[in-house]
C-alpha positions as CSV (number, residue, x, y, z in Angstrom):
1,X,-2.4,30.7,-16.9
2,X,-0.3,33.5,-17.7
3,X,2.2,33.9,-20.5
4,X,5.2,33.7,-17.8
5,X,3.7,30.2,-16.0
6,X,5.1,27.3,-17.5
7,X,4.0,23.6,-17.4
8,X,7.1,21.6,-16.3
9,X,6.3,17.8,-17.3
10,X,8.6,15.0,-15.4
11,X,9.7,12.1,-17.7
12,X,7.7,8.9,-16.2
13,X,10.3,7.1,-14.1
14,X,10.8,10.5,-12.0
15,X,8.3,10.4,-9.8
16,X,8.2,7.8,-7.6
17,X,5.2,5.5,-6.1
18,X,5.0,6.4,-2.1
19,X,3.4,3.4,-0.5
20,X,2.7,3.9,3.5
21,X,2.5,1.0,5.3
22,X,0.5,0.5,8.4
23,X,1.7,-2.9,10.3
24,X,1.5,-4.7,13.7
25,X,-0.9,-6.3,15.7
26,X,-4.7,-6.5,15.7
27,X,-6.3,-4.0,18.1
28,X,-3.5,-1.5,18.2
29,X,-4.9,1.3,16.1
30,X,-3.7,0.4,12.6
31,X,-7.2,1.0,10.7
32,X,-8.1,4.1,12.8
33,X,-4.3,5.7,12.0
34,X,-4.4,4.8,8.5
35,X,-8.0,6.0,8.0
36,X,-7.2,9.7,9.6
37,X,-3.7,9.9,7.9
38,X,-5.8,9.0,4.2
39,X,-8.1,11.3,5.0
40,X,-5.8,13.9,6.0
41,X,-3.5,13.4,2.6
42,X,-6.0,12.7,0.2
43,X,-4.6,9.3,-0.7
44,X,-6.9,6.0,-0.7
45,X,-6.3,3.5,2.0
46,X,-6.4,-0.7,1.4
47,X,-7.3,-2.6,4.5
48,X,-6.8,-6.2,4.5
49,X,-9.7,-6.9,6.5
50,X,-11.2,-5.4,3.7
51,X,-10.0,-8.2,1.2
52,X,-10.2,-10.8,3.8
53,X,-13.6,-10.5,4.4
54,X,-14.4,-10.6,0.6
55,X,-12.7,-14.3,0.7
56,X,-15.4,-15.4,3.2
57,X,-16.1,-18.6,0.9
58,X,-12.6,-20.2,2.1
59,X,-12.6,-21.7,5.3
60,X,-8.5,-21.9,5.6
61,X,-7.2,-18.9,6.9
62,X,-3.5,-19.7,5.2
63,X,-5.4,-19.7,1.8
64,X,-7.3,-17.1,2.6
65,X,-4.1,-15.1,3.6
66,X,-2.9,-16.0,0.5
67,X,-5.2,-14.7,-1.6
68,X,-5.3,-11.0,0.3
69,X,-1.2,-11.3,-0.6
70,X,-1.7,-12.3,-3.9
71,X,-4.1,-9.0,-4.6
72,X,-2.0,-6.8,-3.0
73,X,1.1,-7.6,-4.9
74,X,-1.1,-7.3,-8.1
75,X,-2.6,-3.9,-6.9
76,X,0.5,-2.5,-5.2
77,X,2.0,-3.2,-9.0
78,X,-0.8,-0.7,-10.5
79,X,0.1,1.3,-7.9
80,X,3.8,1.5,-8.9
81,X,3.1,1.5,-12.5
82,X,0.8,5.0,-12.4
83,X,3.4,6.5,-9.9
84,X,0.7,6.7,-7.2
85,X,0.6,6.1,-3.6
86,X,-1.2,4.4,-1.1
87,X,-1.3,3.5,2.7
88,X,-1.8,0.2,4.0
89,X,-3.3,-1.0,6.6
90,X,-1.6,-4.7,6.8
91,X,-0.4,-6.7,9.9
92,X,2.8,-8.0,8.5
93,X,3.6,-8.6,12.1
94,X,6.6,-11.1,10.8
95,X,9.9,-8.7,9.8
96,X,10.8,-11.2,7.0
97,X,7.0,-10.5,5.5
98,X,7.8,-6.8,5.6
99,X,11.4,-7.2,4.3
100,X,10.1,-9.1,1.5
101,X,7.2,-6.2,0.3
102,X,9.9,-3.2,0.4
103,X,12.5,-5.4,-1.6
104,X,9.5,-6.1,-3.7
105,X,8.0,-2.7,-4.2
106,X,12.1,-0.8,-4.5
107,X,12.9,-3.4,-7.3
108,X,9.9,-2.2,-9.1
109,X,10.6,1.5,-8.2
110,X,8.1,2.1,-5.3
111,X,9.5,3.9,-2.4
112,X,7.8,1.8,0.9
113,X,7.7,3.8,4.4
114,X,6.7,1.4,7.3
115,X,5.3,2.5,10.3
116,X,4.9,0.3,13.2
């Protein structure tokens, strides 16, 4: 570095988590998209099928569904607190269940950009 570069540091709290969200329903393209866009932005993508599938040992698909919501909001939480970002790749194919995750992720300073 030379003596006229400086190193400008942002408070925390500046920056703000980006969190992409991939929604709509099943066989339209959601993994594919999301894959290529985290691939092209060097960010990390979750894909509930991903956490679903790990819940194999409950038969209900509402508790399972449950459980995949339940680990998101606790990741997308570690998400926000490092001032990272992510895309998902979620269905939330009910408005009020999209609604509810950007009120969610703006009152914990998150910025949440939905694509459908």
């Amino acid at each position: 570095m030379s003596s006229q570069e400086t190193i400008v540091m942002k408070p925390r709290g500046e920056t703000i988590s980006k969190i992409i969200l991939f929604r709509g329903k099943a066989g339209t393209g959601k993994s594919t998209l999301s894959s290529e866009l985290g691939k092209r932005l060097a960010i990390p993508v979750l894909h509930k099928d991903d956490i679903y599938s790990v819940a194999d040992y409950v038969s209900r698909h509402s508790v399972r569904n449950k459980i995949c919501f339940d680990i998101l909001y606790r990741f997308l939480q570690t998400v926000i607190d490092s001032n990272a970002a992510i895309i998902l790749d979620f269905g939330l194919n009910h408005i009020d269940d999209a609604r509810r995750l950007k009120n969610w992720i703006e009152d914990r300073g998150g910025e949440l950009k939905s694509l459908l």
